[in-house]
N, C-alpha and C positions, 0 to 999 in steps of 0.2 A: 543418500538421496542425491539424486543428480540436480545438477547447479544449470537450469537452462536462465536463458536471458527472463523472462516472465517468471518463473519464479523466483528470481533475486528480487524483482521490483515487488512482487507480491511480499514477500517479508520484508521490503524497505519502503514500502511506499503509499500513497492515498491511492484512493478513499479509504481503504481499509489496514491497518498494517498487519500482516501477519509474524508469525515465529514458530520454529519446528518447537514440537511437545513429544516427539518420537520418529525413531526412523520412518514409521508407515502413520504418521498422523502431521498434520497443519493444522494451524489455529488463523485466523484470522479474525484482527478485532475494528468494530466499527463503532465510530463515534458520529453520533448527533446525525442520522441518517435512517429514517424510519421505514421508507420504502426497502432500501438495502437489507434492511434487516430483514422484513416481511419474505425477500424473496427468498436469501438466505435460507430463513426458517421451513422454507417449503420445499427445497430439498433433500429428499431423501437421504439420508446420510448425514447429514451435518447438524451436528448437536448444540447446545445453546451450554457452554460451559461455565460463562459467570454473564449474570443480569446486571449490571450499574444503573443507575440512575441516566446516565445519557449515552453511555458504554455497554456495547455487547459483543462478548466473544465468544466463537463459534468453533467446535473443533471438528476433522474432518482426515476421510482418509487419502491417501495421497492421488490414489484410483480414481476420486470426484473432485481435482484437482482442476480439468476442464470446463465441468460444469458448475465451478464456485468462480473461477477465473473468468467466466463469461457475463457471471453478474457482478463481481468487485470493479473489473474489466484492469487489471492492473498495467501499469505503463513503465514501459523501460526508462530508468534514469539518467536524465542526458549528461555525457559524461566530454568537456570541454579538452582541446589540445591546450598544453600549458601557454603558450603563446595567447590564445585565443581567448583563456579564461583573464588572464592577465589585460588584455586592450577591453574587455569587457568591466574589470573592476574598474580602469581607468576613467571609463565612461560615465561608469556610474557614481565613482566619485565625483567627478565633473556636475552632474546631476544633483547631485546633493550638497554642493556649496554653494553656502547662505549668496541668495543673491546681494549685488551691492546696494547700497542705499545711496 
């Protein structure tokens, strides 16, 4: 399966996470998102593979890739230059010690 930017974020990422279940299938699972689901389910093609109590996961073939990606709407993961991740922890350390008294 080819590795585009959207679907890396789509198996790593929210709302939904997904994971391959086969060359020609995705799953993608949503939690505690009940419209998501509804729309999910009314997609042709995509199956309701386990029910949880707050969890459902959906399996699907790679072909309605587009039209599951349009309702999950998955987002590419921002990915920091090491410098930049670096003066960002600094900051946020800075942020999170205890004020003086």
């Amino acid at each position: 399966m080819p590795r585009s930017p959207i679907t890396a974020s789509l198996l790593t990422g929210p709302p939904g996470s997904g994971k391959t279940t086969a060359i020609r299938r995705l799953a993608v699972e949503v939690d505690g998102r009940p419209g998501l689901v509804k729309k999910l389910a009314a997609i042709p093609g995509v199956v309701l593979l386990q029910d949880g109590d707050g969890e459902k996961t959906f399996r699907f073939d790679v072909a309605l890739f587009g039209p599951v990606a349009a309702v999950v709407r998955p987002r590419k993961r921002r990915r920091l230059p090491e410098g930049q991740r670096q003066a960002c922890a600094r900051r946020l350390a800075r942020a999170r010690a205890p004020a003086p008294t």
